[in-house]
N, CA and C atoms as an extended XYZ file, in Angstrom:
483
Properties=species:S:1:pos:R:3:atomname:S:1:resname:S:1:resid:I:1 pbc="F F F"
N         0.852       -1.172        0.000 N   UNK     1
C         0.000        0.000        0.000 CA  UNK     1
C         0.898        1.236        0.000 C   UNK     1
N         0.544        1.963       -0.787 N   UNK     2
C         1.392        3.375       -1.130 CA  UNK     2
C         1.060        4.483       -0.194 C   UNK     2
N         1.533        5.301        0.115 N   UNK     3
C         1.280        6.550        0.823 CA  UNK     3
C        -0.407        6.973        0.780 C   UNK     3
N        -0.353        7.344       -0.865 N   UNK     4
C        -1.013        8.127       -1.052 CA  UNK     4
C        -3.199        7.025       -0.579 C   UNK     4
N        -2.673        6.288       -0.964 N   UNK     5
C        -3.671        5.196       -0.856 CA  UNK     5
C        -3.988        4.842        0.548 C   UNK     5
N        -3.134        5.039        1.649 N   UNK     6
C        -3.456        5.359        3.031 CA  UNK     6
C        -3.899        6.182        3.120 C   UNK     6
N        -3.282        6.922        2.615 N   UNK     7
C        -4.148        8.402        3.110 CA  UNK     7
C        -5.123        8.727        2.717 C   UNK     7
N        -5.692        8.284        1.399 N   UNK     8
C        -7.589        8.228        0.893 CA  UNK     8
C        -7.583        7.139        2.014 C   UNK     8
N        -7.639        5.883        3.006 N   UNK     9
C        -8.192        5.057        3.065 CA  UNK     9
C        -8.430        6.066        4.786 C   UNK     9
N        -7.520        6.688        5.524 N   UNK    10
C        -7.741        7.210        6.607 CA  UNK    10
C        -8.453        8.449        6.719 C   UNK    10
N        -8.494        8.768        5.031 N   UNK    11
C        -9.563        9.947        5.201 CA  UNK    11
C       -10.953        9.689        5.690 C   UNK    11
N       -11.043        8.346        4.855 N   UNK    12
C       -12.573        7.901        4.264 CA  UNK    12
C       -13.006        7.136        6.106 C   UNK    12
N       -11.747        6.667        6.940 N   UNK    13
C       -12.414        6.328        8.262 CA  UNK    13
C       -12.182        7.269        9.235 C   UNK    13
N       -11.606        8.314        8.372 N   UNK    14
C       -12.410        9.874        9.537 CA  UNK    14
C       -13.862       10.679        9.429 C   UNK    14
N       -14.332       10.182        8.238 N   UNK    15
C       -15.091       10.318        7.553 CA  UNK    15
C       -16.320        9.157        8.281 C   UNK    15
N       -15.914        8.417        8.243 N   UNK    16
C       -16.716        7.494        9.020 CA  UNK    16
C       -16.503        7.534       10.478 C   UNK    16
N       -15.680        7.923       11.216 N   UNK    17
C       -15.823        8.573       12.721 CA  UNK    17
C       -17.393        9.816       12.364 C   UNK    17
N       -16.719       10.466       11.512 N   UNK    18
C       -17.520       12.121       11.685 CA  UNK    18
C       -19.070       11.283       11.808 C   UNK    18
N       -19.991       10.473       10.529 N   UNK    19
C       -20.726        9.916       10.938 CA  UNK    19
C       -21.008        9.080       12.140 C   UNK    19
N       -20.423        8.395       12.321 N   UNK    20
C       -21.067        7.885       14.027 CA  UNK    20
C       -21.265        8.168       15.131 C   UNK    20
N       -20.824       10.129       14.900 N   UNK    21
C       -21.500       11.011       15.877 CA  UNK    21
C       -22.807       11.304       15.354 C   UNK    21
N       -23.333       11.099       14.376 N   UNK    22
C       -24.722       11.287       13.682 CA  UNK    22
C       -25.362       10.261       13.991 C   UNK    22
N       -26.415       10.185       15.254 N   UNK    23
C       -27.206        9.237       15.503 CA  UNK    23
C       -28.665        9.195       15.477 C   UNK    23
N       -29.165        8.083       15.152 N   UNK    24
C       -30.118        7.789       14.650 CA  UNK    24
C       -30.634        7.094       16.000 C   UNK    24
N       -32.193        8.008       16.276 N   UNK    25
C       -32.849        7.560       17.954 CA  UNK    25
C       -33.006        5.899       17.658 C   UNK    25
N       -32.438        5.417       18.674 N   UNK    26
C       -32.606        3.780       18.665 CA  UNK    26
C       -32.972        3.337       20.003 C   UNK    26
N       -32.893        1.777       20.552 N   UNK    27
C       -33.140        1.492       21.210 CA  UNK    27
C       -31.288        1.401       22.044 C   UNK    27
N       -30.537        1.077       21.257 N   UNK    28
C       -29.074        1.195       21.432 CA  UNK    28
C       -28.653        1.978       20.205 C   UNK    28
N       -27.671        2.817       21.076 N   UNK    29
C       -27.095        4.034       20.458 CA  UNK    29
C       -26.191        3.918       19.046 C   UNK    29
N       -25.684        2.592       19.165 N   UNK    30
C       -24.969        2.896       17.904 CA  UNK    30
C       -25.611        3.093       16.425 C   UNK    30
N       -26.424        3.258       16.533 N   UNK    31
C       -27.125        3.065       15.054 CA  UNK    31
C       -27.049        4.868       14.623 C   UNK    31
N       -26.249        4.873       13.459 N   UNK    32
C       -25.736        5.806       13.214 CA  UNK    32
C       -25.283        6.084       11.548 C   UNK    32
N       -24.734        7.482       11.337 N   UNK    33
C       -23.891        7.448        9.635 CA  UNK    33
C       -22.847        7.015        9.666 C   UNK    33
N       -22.311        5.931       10.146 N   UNK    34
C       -20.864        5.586        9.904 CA  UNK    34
C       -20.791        4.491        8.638 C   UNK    34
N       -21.727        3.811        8.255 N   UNK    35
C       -21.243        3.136        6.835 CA  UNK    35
C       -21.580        3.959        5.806 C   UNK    35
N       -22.333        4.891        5.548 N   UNK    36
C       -22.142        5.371        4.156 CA  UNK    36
C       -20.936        5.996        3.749 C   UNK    36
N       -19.654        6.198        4.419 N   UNK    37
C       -18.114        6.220        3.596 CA  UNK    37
C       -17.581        5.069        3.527 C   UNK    37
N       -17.955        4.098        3.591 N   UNK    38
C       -17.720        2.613        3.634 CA  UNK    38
C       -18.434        2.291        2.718 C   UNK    38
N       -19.526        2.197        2.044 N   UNK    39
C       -20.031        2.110        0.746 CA  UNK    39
C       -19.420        2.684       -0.439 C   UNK    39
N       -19.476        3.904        0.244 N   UNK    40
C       -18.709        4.845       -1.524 CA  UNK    40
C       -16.991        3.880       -1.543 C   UNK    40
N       -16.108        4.280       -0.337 N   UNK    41
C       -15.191        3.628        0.001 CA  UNK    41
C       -15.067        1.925       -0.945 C   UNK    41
N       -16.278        1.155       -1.143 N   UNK    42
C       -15.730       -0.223       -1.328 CA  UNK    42
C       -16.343       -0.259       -2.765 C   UNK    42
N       -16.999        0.716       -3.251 N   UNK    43
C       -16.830        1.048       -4.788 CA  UNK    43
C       -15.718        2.005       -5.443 C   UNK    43
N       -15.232        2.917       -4.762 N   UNK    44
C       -13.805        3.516       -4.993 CA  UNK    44
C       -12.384        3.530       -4.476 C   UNK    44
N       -12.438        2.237       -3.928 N   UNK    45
C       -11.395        1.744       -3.347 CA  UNK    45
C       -11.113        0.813       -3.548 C   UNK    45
N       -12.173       -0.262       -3.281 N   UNK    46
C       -12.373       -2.080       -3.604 CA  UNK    46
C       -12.515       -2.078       -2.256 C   UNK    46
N       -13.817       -3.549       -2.430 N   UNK    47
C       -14.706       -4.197       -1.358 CA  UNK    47
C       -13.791       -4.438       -0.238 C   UNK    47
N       -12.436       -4.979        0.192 N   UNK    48
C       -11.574       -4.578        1.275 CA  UNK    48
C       -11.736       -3.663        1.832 C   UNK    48
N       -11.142       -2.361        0.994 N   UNK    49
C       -11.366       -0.943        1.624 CA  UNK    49
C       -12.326       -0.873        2.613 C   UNK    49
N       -13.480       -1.355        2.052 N   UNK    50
C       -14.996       -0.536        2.118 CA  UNK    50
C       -15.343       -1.479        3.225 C   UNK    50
N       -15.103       -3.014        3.354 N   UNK    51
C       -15.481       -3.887        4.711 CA  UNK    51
C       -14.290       -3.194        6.150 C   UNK    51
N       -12.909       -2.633        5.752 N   UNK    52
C       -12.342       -2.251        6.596 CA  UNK    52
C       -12.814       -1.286        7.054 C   UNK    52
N       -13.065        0.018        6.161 N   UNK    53
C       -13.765        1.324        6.616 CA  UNK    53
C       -14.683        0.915        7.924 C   UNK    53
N       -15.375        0.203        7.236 N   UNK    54
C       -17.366       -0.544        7.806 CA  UNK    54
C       -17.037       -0.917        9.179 C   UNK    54
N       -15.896       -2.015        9.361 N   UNK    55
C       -16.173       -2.440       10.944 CA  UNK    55
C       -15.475       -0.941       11.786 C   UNK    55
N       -14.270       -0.695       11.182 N   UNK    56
C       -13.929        0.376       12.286 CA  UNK    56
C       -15.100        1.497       12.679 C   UNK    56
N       -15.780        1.621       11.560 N   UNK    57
C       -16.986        2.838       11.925 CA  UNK    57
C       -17.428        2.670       13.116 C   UNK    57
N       -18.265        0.829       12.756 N   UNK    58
C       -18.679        0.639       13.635 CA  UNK    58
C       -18.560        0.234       14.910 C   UNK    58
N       -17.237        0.017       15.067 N   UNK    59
C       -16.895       -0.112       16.579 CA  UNK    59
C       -16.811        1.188       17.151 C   UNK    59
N       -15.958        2.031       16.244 N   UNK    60
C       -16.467        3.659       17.174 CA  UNK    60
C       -17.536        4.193       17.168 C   UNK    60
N       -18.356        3.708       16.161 N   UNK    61
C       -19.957        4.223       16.733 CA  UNK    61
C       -20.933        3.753       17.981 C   UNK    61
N       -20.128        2.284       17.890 N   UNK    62
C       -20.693        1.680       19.739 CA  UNK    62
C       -19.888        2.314       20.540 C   UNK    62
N       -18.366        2.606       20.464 N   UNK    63
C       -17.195        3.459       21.467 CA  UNK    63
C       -17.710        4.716       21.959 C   UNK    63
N       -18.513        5.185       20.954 N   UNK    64
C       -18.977        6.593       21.476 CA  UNK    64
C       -20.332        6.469       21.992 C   UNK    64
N       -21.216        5.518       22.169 N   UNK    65
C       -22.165        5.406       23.102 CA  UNK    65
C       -22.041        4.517       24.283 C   UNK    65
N       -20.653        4.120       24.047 N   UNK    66
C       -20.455        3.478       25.933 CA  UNK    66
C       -20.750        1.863       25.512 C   UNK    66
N       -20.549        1.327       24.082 N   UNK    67
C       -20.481        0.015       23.731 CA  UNK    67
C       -21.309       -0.845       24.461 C   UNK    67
N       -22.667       -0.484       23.735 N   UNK    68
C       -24.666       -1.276       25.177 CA  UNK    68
C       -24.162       -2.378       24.899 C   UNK    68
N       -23.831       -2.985       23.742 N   UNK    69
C       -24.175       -4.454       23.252 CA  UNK    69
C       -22.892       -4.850       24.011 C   UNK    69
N       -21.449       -4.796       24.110 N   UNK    70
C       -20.648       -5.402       24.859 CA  UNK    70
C       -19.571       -5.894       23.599 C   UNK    70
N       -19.041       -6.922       23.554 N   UNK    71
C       -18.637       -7.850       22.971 CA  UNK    71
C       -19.353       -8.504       21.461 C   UNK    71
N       -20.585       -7.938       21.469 N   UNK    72
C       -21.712       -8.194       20.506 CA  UNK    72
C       -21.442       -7.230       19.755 C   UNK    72
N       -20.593       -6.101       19.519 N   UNK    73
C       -20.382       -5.301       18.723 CA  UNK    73
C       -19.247       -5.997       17.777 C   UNK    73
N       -18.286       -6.470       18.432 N   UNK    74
C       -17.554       -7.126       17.208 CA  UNK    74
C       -18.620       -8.460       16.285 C   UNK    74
N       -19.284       -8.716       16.568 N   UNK    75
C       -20.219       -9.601       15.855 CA  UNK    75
C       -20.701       -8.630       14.593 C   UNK    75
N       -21.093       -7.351       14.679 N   UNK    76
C       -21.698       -6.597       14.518 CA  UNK    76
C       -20.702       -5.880       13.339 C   UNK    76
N       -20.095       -6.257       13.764 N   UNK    77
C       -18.303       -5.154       12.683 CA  UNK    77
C       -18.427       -6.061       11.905 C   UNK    77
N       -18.419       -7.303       12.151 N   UNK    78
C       -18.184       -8.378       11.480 CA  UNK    78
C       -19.022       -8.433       10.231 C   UNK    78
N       -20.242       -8.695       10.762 N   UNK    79
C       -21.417       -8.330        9.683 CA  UNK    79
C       -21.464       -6.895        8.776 C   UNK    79
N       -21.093       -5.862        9.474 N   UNK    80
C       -20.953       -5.054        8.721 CA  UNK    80
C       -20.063       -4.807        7.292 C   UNK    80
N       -18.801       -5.372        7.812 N   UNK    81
C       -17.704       -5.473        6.542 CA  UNK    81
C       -18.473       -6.828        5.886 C   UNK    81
N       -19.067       -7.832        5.947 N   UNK    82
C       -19.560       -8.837        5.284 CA  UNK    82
C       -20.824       -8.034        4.321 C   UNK    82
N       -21.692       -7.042        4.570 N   UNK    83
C       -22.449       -6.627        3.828 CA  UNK    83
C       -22.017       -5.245        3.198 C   UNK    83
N       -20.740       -4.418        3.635 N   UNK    84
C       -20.153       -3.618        2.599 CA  UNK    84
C       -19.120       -4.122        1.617 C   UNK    84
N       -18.803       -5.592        1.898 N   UNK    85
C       -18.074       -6.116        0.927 CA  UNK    85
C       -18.855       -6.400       -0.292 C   UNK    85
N       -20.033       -7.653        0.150 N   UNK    86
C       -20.537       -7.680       -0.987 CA  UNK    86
C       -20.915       -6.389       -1.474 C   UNK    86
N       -22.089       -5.178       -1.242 N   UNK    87
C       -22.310       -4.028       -1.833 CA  UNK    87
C       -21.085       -3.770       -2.843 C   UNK    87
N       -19.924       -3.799       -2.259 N   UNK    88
C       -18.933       -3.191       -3.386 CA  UNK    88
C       -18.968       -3.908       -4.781 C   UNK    88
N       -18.795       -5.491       -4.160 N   UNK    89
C       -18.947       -6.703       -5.555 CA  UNK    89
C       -19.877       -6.236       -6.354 C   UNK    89
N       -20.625       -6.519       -5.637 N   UNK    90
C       -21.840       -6.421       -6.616 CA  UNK    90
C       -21.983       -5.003       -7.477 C   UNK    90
N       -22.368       -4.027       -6.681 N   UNK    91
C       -21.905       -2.638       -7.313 CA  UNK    91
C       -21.107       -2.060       -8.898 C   UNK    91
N       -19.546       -2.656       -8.246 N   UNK    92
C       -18.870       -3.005       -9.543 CA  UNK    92
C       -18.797       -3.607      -10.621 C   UNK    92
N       -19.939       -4.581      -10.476 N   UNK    93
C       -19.814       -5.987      -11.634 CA  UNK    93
C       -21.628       -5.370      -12.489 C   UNK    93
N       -21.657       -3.765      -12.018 N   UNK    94
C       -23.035       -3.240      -12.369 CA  UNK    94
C       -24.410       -3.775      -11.918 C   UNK    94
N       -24.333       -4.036      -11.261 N   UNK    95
C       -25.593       -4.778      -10.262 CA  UNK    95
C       -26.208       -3.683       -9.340 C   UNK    95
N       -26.233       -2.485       -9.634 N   UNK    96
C       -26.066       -1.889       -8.628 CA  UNK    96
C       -27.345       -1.942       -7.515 C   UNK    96
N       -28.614       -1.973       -8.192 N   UNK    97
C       -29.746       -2.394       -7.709 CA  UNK    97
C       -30.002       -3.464       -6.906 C   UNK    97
N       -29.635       -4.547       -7.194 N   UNK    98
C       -28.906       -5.946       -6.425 CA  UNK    98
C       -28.247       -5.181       -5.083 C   UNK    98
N       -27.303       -4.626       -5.214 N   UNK    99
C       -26.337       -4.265       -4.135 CA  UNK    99
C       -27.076       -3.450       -3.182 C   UNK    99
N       -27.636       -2.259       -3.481 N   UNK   100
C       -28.539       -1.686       -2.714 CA  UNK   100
C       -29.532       -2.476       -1.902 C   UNK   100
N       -30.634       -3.263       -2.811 N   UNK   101
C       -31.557       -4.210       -2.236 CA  UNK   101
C       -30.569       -5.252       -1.332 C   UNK   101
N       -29.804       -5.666       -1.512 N   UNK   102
C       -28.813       -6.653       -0.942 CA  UNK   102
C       -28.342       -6.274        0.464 C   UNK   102
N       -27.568       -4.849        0.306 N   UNK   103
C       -27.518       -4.122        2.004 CA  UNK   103
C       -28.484       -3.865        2.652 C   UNK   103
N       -29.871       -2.982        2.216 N   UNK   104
C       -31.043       -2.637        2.863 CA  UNK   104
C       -30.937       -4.164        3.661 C   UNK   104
N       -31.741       -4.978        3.115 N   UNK   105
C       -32.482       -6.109        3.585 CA  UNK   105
C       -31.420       -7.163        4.209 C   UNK   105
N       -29.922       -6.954        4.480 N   UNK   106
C       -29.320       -7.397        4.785 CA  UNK   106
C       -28.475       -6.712        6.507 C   UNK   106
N       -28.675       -5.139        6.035 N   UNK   107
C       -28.241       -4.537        7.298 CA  UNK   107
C       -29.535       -4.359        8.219 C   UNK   107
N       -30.949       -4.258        7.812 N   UNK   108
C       -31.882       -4.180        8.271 CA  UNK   108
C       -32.686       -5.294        9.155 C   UNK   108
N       -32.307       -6.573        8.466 N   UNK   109
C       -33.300       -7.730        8.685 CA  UNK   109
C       -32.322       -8.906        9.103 C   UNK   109
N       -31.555       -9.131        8.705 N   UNK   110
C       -30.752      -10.484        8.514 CA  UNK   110
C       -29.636      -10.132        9.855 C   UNK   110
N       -29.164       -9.006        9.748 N   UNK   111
C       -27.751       -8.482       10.306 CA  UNK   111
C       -28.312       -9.187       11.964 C   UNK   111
N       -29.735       -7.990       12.591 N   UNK   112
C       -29.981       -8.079       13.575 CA  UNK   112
C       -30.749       -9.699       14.217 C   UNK   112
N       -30.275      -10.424       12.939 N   UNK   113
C       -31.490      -12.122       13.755 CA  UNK   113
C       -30.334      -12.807       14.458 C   UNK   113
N       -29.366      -12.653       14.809 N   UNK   114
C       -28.905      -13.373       16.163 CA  UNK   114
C       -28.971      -12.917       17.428 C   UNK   114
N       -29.505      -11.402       17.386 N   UNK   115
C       -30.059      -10.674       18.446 CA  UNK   115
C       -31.237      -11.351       18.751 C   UNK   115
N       -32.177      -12.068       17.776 N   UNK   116
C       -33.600      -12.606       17.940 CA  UNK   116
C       -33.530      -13.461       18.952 C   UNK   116
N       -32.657      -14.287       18.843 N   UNK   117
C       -31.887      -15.558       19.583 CA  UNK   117
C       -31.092      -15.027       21.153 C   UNK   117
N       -30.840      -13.832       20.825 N   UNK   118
C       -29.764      -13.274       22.198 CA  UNK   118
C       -30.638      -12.665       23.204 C   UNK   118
N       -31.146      -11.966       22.754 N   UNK   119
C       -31.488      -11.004       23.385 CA  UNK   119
C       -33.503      -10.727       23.345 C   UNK   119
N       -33.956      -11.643       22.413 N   UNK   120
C       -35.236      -11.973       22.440 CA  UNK   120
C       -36.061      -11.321       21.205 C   UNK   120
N       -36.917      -11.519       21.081 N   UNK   121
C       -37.885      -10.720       19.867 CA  UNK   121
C       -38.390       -9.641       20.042 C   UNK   121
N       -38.609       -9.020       21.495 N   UNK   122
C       -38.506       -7.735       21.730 CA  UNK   122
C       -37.762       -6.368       20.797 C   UNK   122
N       -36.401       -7.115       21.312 N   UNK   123
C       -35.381       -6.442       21.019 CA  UNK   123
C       -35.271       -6.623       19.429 C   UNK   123
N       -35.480       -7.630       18.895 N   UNK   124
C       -35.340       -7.471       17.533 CA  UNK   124
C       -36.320       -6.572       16.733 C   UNK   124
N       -37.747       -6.905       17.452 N   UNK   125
C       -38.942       -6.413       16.693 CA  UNK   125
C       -38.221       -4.795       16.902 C   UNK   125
N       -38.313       -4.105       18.371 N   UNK   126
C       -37.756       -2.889       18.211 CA  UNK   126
C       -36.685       -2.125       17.454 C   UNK   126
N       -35.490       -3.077       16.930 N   UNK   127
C       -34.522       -2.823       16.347 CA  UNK   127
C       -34.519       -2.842       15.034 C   UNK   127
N       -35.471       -3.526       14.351 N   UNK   128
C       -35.391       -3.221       12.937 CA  UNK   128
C       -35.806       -2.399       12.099 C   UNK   128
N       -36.949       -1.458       12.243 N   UNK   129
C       -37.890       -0.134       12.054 CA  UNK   129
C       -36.542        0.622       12.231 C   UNK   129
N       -35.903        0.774       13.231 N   UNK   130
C       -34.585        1.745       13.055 CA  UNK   130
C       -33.239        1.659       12.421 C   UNK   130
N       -33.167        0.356       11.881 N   UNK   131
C       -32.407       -0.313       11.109 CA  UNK   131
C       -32.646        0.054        9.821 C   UNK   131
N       -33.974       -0.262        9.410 N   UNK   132
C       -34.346        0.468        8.258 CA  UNK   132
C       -33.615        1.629        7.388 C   UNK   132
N       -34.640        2.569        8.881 N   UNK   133
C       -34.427        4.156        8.141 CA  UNK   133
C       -32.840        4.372        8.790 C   UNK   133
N       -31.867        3.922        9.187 N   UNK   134
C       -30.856        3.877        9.189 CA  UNK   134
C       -30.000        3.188        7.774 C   UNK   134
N       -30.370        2.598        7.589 N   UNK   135
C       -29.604        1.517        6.264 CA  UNK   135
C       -30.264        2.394        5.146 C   UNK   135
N       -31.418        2.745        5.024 N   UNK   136
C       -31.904        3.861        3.865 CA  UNK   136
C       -30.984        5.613        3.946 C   UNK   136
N       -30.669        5.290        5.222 N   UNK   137
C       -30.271        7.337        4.704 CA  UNK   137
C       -28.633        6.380        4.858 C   UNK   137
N       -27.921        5.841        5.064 N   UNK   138
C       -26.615        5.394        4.921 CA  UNK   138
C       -26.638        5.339        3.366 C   UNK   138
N       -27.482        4.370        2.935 N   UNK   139
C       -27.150        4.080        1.622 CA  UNK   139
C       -27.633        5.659        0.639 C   UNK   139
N       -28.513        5.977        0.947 N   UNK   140
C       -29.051        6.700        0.248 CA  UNK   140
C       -28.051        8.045        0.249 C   UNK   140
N       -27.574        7.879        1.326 N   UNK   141
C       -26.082        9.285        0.664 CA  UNK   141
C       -25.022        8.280        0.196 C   UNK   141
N       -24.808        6.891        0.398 N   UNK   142
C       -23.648        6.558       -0.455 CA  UNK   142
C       -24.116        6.628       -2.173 C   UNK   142
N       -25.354        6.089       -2.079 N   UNK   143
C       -25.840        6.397       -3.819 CA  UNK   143
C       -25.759        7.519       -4.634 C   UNK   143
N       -25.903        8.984       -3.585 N   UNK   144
C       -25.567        9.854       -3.889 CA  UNK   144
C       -23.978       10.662       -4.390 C   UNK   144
N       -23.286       10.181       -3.733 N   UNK   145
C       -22.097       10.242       -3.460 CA  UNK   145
C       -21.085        9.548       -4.177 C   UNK   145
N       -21.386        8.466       -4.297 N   UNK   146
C       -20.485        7.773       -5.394 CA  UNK   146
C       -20.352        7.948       -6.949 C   UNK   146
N       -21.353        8.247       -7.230 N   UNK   147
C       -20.996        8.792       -8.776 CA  UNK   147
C       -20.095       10.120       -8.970 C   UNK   147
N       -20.368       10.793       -7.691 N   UNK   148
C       -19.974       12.317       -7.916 CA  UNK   148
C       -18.838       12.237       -7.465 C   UNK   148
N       -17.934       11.223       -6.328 N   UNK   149
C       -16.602       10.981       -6.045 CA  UNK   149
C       -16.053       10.527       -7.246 C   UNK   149
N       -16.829        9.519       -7.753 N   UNK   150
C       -16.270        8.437       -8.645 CA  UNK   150
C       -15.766        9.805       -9.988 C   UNK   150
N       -16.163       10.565      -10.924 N   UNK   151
C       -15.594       11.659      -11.552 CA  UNK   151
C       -14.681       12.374      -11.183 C   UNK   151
N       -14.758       12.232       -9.592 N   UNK   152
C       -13.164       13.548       -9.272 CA  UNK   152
C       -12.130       12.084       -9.238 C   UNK   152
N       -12.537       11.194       -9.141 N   UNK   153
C       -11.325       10.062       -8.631 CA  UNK   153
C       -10.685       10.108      -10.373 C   UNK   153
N       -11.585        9.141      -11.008 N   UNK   154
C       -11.270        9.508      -12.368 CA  UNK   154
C       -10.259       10.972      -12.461 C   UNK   154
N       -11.361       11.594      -12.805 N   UNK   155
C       -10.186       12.960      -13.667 CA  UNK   155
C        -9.198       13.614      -12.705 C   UNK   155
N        -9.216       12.898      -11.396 N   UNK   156
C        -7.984       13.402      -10.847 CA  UNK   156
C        -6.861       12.215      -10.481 C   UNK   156
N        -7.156       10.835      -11.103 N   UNK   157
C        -6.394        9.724      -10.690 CA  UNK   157
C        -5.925        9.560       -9.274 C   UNK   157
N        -6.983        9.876       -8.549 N   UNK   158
C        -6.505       10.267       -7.096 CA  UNK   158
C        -6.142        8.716       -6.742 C   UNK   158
N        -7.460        7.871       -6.854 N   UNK   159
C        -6.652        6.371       -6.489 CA  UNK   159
C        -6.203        5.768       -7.793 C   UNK   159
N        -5.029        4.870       -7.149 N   UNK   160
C        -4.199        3.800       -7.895 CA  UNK   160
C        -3.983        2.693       -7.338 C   UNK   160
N        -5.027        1.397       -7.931 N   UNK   161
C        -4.945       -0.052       -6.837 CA  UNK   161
C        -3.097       -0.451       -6.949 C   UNK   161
């Protein structure tokens, strides 16, 4: 990894700090903007990038609410880089619709069902309505955002894999 390629990759997870002070009312605090620079990130970087961005977000987005879930947050990182990886795949190979539908219903529904099991159906039923409109405004500024990075990256060759 080259200089310059660290340094887009530590921008993009300061960038994802700045979001996970942007929180979204939940039942636990971390639910927040920290993956949408992790989306744009694993389409203008590659799906690595963008799963690395993803868990660090999200461990400082539980770090900065006093980490409710515990140890259940690395579960949680985990899943996260597993569904900004694929997004990137898919994304790139022009799927992009796939990829979108793929994170929604994946960070929304799927992410939180071992909580179903942990922590009860309570907690799940409550957690996914905010999962939602969390995974919709994440994605919905990475959708925004990536075409319009993706032109300055281009005409400025800023990255080089």
């Amino acid at each position: 990894m080259n200089g310059k390629r660290a340094s887009i990759l530590a921008i993009f997870i300061a960038l994802s700090v700045i979001g996970a002070f942007i929180k979204i009312p939940a039942i636990v605090g971390s639910v927040a903007l920290d993956v949408f620079p992790a989306l744009v990130a694993a389409v203008l970087l590659g799906s690595r990038s963008g799963a690395l961005i993803a868990s660090f977000g999200h461990l400082l987005s539980a770090l900065i609410v006093g980490l409710p879930l515990g140890p259940l947050h690395l579960l949680i990182a985990a899943e996260m880089a597993a569904l900004v990886w694929l997004f990137g795949n898919l994304y790139q190979t022009n799927k992009r619709k796939l990829a979108s539908v793929s994170f929604l219903v994946g960070n929304a529904f799927v992410a939180p069902l071992p909580f179903l099991f942990i922590l009860g159906s309570g907690f799940y039923i409550a957690l996914v309505p905010v999962l939602v409109v969390g995974s919709l405004l994440n994605l919905g500024l990475g959708i925004v955002l990536i075409p319009r990075l993706a032109m300055i990256v281009e005409k400025k060759g800023v990255v080089s894999s």
